[in-house]
C-alpha positions as CSV (number, residue, x, y, z in Angstrom):
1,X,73.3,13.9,-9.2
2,X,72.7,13.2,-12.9
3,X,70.6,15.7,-14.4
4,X,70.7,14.0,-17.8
5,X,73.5,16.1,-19.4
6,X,76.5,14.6,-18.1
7,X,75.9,11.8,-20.2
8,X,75.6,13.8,-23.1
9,X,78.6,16.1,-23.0
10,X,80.7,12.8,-22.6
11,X,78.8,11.7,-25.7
12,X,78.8,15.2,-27.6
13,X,80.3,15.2,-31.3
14,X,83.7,17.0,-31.2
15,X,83.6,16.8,-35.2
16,X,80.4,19.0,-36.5
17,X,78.7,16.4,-38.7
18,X,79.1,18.5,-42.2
19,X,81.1,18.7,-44.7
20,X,84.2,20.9,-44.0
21,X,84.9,22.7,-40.4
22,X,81.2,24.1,-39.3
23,X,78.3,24.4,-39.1
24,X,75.8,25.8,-42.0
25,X,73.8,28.9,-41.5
26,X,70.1,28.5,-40.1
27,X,68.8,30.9,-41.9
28,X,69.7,34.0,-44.4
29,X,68.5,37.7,-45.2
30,X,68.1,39.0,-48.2
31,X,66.5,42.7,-47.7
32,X,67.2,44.8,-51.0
33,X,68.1,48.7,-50.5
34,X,65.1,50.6,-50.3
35,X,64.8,54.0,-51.2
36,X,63.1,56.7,-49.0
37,X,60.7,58.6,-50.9
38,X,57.6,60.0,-49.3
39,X,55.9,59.0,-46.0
40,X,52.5,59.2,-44.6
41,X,51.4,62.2,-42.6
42,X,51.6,60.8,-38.4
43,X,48.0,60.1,-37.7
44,X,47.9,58.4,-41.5
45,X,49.9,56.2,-40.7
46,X,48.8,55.1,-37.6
47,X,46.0,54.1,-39.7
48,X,47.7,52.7,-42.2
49,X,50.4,50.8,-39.7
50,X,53.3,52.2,-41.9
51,X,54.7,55.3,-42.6
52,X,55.6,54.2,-46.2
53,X,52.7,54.2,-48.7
54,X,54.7,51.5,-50.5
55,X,54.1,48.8,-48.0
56,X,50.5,49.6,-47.9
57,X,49.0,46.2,-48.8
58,X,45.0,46.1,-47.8
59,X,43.9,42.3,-47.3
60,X,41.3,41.5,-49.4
61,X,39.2,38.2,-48.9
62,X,38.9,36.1,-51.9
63,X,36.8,33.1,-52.1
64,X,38.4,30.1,-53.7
C-alpha cells in the first residue's frame, strides 16, 4: 500500500539543511520579570479581565 510517505522517508535529508548540526529555533520568548504589586479586588477584575491594573489597556477607536 503506498500511502505517500514511503517515498519520502527514503527521500528524507539525513543532513539538516543549516549551517552547523541542527536545526534553528522557531520561535523565542522574551518575557521580562515582572513585579507583583497590587491586584484588583475579584469582581474588578472580572471586569477588567486581569487582576493586575498594569495590564489594563482600554481599546480606544481612532479614526485614521
Amino acid at each position: 500500500m503506498n500511502n505517500g510517505y514511503s517515498n519520502y522517508e527514503q527521500n528524507a535529508p539525513q543532513k539538516p539543511p543549516f549551517p552547523g548540526d541542527r536545526y534553528p529555533g522557531l520561535a523565542e520568548a522574551y518575557v521580562p520579570y515582572q513585579r507583583y504589586t497590587n491586584s484588583f479586588p475579584p469582581m474588578e477584575a472580572l471586569k477588567n479581565g486581569t487582576m493586575f491594573p498594569e495590564l489594563v489597556k482600554p481599546y480606544n477607536k481612532v479614526k485614521a
